[in-house]
C-alpha positions as CSV (number, residue, x, y, z in Angstrom):
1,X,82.4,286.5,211.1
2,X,85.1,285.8,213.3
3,X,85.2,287.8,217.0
4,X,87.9,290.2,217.3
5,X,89.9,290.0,220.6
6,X,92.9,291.2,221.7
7,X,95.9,288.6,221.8
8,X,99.2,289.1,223.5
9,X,102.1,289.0,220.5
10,X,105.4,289.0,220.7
11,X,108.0,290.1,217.7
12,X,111.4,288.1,217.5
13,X,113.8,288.8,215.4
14,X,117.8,288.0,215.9
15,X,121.4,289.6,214.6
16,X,124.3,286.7,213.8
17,X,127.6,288.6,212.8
18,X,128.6,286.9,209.9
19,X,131.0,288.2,207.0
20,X,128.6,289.3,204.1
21,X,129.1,291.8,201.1
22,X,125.9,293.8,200.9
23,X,125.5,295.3,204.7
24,X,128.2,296.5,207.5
25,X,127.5,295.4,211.1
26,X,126.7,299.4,211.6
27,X,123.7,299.3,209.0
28,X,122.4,296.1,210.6
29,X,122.3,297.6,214.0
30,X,120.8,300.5,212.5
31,X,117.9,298.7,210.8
32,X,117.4,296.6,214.2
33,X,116.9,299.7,216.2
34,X,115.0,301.0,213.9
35,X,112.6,298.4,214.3
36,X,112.1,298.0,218.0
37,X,112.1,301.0,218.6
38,X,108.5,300.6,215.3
39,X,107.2,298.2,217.8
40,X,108.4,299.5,221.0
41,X,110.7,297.4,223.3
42,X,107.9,295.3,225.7
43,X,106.6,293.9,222.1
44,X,110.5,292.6,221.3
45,X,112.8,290.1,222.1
46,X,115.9,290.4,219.9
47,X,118.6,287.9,219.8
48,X,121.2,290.3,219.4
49,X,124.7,288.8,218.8
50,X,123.7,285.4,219.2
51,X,127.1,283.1,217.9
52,X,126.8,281.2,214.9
53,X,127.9,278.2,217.2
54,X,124.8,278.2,219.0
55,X,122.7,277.7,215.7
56,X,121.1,274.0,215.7
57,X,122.3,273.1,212.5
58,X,125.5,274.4,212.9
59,X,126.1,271.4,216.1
60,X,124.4,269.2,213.7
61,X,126.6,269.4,211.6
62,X,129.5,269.7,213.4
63,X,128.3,266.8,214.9
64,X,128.1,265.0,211.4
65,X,131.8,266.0,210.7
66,X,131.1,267.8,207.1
67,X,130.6,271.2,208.6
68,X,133.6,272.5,206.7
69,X,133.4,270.9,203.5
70,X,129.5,271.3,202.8
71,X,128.5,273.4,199.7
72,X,125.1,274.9,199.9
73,X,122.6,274.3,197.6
74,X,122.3,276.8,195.4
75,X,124.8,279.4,193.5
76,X,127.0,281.8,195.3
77,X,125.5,285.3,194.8
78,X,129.1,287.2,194.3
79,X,127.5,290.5,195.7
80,X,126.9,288.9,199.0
81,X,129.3,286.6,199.7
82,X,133.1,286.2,199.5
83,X,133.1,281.7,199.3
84,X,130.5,279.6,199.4
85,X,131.6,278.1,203.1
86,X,130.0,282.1,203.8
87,X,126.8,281.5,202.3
88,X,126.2,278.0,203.9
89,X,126.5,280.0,207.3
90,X,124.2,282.6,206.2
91,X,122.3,279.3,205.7
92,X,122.6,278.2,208.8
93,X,121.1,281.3,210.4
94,X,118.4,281.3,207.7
95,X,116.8,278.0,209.6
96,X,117.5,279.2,213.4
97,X,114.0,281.2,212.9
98,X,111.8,278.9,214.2
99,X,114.2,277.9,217.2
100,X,114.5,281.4,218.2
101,X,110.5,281.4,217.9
102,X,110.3,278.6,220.4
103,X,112.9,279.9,222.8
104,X,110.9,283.5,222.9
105,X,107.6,281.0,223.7
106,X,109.6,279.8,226.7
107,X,110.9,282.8,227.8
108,X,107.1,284.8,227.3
109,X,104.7,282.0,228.1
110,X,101.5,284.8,227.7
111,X,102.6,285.4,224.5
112,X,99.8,283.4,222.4
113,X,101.1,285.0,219.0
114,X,105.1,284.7,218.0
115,X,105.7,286.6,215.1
116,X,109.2,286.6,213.4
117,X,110.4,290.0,211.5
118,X,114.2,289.5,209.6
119,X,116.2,292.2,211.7
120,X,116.9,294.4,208.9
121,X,113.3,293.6,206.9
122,X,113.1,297.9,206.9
123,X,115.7,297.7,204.1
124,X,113.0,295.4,201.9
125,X,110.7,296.8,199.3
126,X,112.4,299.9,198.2
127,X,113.8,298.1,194.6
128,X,110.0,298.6,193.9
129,X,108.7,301.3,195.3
130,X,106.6,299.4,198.5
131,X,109.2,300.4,201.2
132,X,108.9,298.6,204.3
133,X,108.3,301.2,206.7
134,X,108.5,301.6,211.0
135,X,104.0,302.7,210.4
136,X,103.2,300.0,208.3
137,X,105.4,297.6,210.9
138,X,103.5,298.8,213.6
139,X,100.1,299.1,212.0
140,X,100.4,295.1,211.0
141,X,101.4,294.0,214.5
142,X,98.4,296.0,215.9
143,X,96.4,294.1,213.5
144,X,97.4,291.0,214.9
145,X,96.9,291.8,218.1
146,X,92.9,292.1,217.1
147,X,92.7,289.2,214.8
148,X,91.5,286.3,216.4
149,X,92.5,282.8,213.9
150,X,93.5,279.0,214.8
151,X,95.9,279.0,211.9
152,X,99.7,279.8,210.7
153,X,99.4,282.9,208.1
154,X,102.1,283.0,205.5
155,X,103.4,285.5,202.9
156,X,104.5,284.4,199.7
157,X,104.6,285.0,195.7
158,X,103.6,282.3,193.6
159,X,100.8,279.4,194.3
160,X,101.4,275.7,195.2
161,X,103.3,274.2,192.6
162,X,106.0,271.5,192.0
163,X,108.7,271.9,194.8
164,X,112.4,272.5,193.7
165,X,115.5,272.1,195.4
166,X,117.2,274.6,193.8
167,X,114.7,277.3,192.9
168,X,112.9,279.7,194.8
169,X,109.9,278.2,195.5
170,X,108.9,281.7,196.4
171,X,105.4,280.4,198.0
172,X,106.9,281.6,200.8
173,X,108.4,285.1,202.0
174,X,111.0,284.1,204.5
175,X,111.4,287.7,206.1
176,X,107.6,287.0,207.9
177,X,106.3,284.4,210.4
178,X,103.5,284.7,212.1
179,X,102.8,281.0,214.4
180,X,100.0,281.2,217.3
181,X,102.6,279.6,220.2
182,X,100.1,276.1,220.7
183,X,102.1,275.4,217.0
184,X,105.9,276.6,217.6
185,X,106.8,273.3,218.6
186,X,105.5,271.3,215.9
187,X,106.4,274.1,213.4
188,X,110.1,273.4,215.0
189,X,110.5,270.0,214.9
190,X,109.2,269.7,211.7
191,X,111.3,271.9,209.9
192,X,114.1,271.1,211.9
193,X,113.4,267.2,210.5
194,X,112.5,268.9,206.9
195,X,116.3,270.4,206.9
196,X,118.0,267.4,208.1
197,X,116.2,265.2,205.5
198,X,117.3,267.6,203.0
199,X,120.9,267.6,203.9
200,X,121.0,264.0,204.4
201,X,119.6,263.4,200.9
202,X,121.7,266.2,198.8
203,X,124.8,266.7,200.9
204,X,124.3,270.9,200.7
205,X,122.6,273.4,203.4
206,X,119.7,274.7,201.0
207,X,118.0,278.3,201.6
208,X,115.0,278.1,203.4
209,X,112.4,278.4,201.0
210,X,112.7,274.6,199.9
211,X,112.3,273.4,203.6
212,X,109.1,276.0,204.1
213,X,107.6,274.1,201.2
214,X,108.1,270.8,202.1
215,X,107.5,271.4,205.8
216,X,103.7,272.7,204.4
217,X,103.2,269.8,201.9
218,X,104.3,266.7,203.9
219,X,102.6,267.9,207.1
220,X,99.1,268.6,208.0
221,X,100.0,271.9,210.2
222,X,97.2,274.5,209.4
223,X,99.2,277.1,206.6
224,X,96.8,279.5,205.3
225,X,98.8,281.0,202.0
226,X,97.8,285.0,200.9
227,X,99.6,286.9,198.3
228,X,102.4,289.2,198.9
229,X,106.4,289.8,198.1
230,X,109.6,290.7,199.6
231,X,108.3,294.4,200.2
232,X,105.7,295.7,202.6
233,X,103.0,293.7,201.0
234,X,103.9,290.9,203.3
235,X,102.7,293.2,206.1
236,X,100.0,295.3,204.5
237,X,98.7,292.5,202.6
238,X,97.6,290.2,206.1
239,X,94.2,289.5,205.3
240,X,91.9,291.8,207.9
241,X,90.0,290.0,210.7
242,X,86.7,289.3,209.4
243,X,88.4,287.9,206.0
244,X,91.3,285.5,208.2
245,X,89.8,282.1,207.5
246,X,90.1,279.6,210.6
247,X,91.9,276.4,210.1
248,X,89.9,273.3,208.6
249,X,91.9,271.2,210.7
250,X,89.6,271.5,213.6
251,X,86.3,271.4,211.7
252,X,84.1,268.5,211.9
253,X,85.0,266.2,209.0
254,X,82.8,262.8,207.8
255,X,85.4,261.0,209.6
256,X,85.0,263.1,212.6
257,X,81.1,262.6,212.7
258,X,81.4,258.7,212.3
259,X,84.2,258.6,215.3
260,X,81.4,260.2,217.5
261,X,78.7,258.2,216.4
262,X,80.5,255.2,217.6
263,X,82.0,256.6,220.8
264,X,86.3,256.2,219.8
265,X,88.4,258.7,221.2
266,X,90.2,258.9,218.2
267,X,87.9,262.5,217.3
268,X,84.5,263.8,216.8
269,X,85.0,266.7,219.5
270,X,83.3,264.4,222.1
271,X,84.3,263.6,225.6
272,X,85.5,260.2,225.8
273,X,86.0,257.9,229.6
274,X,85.2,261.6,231.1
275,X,89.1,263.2,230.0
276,X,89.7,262.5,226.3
277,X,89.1,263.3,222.8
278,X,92.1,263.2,220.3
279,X,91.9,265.6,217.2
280,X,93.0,262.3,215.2
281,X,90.3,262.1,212.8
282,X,91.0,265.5,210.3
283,X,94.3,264.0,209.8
284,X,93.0,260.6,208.4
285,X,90.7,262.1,206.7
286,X,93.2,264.3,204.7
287,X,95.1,261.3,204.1
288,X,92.3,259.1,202.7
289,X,89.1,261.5,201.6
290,X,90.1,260.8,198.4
291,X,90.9,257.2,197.9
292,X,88.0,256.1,200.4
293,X,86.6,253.3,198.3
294,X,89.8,252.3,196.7
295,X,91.2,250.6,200.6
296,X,90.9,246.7,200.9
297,X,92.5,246.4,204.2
298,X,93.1,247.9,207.4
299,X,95.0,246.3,210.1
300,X,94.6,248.2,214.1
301,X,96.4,247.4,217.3
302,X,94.2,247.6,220.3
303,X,90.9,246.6,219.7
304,X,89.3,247.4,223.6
305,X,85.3,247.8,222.8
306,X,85.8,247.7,219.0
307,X,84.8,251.6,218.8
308,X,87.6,252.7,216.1
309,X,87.2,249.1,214.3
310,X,83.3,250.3,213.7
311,X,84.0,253.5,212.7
312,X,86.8,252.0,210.2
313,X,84.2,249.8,208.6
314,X,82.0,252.4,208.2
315,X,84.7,254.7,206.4
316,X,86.5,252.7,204.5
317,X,83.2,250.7,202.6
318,X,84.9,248.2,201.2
319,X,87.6,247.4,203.2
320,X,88.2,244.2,205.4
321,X,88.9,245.4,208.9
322,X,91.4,243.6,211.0
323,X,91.9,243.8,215.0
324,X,94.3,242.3,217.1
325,X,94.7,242.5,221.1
326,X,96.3,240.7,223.4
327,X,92.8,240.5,225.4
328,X,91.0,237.9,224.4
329,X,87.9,239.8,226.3
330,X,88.3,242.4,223.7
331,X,87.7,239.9,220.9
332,X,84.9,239.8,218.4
333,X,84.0,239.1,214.6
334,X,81.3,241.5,213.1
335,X,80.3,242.3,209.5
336,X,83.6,242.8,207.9
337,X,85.3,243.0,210.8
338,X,87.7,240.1,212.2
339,X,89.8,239.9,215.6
340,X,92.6,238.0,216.2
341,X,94.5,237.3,219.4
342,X,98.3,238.8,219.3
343,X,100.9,240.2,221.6
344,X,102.3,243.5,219.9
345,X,105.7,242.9,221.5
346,X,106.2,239.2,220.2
347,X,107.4,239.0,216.7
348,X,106.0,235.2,216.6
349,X,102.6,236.3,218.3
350,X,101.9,239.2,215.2
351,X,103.0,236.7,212.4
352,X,100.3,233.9,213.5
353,X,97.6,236.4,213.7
354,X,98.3,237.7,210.6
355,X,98.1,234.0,209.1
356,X,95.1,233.6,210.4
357,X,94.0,236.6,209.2
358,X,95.0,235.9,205.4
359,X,96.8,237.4,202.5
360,X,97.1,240.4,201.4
361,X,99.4,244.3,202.6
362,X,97.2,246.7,204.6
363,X,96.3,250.1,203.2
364,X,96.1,251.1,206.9
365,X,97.9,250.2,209.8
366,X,97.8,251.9,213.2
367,X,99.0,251.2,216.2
368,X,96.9,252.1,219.2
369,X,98.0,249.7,221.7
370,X,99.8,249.7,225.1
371,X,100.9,253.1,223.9
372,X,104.3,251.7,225.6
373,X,107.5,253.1,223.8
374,X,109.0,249.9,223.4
375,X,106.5,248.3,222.1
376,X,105.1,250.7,219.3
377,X,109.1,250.3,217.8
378,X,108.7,246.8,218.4
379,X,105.4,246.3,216.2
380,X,106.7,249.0,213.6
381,X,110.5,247.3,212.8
382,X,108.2,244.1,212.2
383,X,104.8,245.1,210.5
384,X,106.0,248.2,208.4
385,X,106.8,245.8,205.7
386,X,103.1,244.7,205.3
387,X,101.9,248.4,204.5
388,X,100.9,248.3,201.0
389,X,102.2,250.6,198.4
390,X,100.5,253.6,198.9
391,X,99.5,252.9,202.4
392,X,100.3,254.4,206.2
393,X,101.6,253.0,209.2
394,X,100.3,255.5,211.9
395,X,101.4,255.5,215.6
396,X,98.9,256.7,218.1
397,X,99.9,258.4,221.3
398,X,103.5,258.3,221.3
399,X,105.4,258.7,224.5
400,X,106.7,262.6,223.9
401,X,103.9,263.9,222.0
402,X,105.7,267.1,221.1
403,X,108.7,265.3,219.7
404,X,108.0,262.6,216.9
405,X,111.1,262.9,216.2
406,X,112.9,261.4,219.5
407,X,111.5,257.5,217.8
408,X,113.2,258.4,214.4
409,X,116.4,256.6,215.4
410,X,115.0,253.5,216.6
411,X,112.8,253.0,213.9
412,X,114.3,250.8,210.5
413,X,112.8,252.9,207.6
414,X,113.5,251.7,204.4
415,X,114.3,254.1,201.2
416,X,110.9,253.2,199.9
417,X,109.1,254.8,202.9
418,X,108.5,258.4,204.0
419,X,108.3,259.4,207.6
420,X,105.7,262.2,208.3
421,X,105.2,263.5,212.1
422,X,101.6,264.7,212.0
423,X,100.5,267.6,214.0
424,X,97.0,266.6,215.3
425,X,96.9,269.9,217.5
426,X,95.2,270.1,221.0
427,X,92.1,267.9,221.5
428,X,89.6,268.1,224.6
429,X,90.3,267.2,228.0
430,X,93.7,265.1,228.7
431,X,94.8,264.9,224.7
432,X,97.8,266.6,225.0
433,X,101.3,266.4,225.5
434,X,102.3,265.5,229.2
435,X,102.3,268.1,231.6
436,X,105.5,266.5,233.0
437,X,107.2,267.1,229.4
438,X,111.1,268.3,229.8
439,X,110.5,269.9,226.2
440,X,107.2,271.7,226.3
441,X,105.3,271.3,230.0
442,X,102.1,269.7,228.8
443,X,102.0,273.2,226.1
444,X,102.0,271.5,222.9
445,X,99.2,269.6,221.5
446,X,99.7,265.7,220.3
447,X,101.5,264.3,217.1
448,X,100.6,261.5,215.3
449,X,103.8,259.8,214.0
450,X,102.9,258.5,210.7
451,X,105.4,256.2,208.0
452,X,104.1,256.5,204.5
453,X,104.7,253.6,202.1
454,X,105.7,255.4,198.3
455,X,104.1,253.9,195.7
């Protein structure tokens, strides 16, 4: 049973004047008031007014020059909007949500709960008779202020299934968010990249529910999916306290137990050199629990006391592991594992070793290094094409470890690769994000940035 303990929430929610069919400026303000005054004011931050200018993806794509001639990606619905430029600004505000979630973290840094409500979400619910009302709104925010969990609760219709560009992909109830702040960031970013990848590939601003779905399915960020609709069952239905299941992503996994039995920082919720312990090892275990037998070859940069290389050998049973370092100290050859001499940031360094290492693509390659900027692009624009179909190339301790996505534009990524910014979370000791960050003061946990090879 999981200990109930009060937490400190805060409810965002935000009004962009926009010209729409279906509700007047004057209902909208009604509903709005309506539901601070549900929650009471010290609970609220509302973004009242806030321009449509100011949205993210509305700079984006100003900056992108299409702003004006984008379509959006579904229909029209003739009852809410006059053209379809309308709808793509509805759009637009549609993916501000988890910006305006972030901005309310920095402004209420006690808050350890954001919880998004749509401004006017009182209106929802009455088409079938499960009216969203000011007591169930304030009953389900009490509730979350006694229910202690480590993951991101989210609303929706249907189960997993096939994701569509198009359709509803109703998984997901958009009018609800509930994100414990150490994920806002990540959630962010993530999204934000989710979007941008969409437009970039389709040339329309889709509804939100698309980018939800991908954003669950190509990240490892702890969703925990319960049943509801787009009436008050996405309050009432919150699972209670001793039911809310904590996240698996900080469980021990195999790979987890292995990691500690050899002493790499890389997981195992152990103390490593007195300050560390990533949360690495639950992501590469999702990645590869089921394929474990099927990887032939792992390739890691940074081989210091061979910790990781041992616990890669012991994994991954019939895989050849490779280690290179530009220490020669560090060198050794054990079992199935093989070190070769190289200098990450020489191009002619990292071919020779991997002559001398022999033929074949790696099914793994990860690059923890000099953890130096410039070099992790360096080794990624020239090893990324000896991933094997299938395979990863994962980046270790980036520079900005709340922002994966500041390495996106130096980084050559062909169409037959994915690129999937990890949220590892918050490990123990010094693994997380700087406390010198400009974007999140040391708040955020790590990322690791990981390019997928498609098959």
């Amino acid at each position: 049973m999981i200990k109930r303990n009060r937490r400190s929430v805060k409810i965002i929610t935000a009004y962009v004047p926009l010209n729409v069919k279906h509700l007047s400026r004057e209902q909208y303000k009604s509903y709005g008031d309506r539901l601070a005054s549900a929650v009471g004011e010290d609970r609220i931050r509302v973004y009242y007014d806030f321009p449509l200018e100011d949205c993210w993806l509305y700079k984006w794509l100003e900056q992108r020059g299409n702003l004006e001639e984008i379509k959006p990606a579904t229909s029209v619905p003739g009852d809410r909007y006059p053209t379809p430029t309308h709808m793509v600004m509805s759009n637009i505000v549609q993916h501000q949500r988890t910006t305006w979630m972030r901005m309310a973290s920095e402004e209420f840094p006690d808050a350890e709960v954001l919880i998004w409500l749509d401004y006017a979400i009182l209106k929802q619910g009455v088409w079938n008779g499960k009216p969203v009302t000011e007591k169930i709104v304030n009953e389900f925010v009490n509730n979350l202020e006694l229910t202690n969990f480590d993951c991101i609760p989210f609303p929706g219709i249907w189960d997993k299934g096939p994701i569509s560009d198009t359709g509803d992909n109703w998984r997901f109830c958009g009018s609800t968010h509930i994100i414990p702040k150490k994920y806002i960031i990540a959630v962010d970013e993530f999204y934000r990249y989710q979007t941008r990848k969409f437009i970039e590939r389709t040339n329309t601003v889709p509804l939100d529910l698309p980018i939800w779905a991908y954003t669950e399915s190509e990240s490892t960020l702890p969703f925990y999916f319960y049943s509801a609709n787009h009436d008050a069952t996405q309050l009432t239905n919150l699972p209670i306290p001793e039911d809310l299941k904590m996240s698996d992503k900080n469980d021990m996994t195999p790979l987890c137990y292995i990691a500690r039995k050899y002493g790499t920082d890389k997981g195992g919720q152990h103390m490593i050199a007195g300050d560390t312990c990533h949360n690495y090892t639950p992501a590469y275990y999702n990645l590869f629990k089921d394929r474990i037998k099927d990887v032939k070859r792992v390739l890691e940069i940074g081989v210091n006391y061979g910790c990781s290389l041992r616990m890669w050998e012991e994994f991954f049973p019939n895989a050849e592991i490779i280690g290179l370092d530009c220490n020669s100290a560090c060198l050794f050859n054990e079992n199935r594992i093989k070190c070769f001499a190289a200098d990450q940031n020489n191009k002619e360094s990292l071919m020779q070793a991997l002559n001398q290492a022999g033929d074949g693509l790696f099914d793994l390659i990860v690059d923890d290094g000099s953890h130096e900027r410039h070099h992790q692009i360096f080794s990624v624009n020239t090893l990324l094409s000896f991933v094997a179909p299938g395979g990863y190339y994962i980046i270790e301790d980036i520079g900005i470890d709340c922002r994966p996505d500041l390495y996106e534009k130096d980084i050559k990524i062909p169409e037959n690769y994915t690129w999937i910014p990890t949220y590892t979370g918050v490990g123990i000791g010094k693994a997380h994000c700087d406390p010198n960050c400009p974007y999140c003061s040391g708040k955020s946990g790590e990322n690791l940035l990981v390019i997928k090879r498609n098959v």
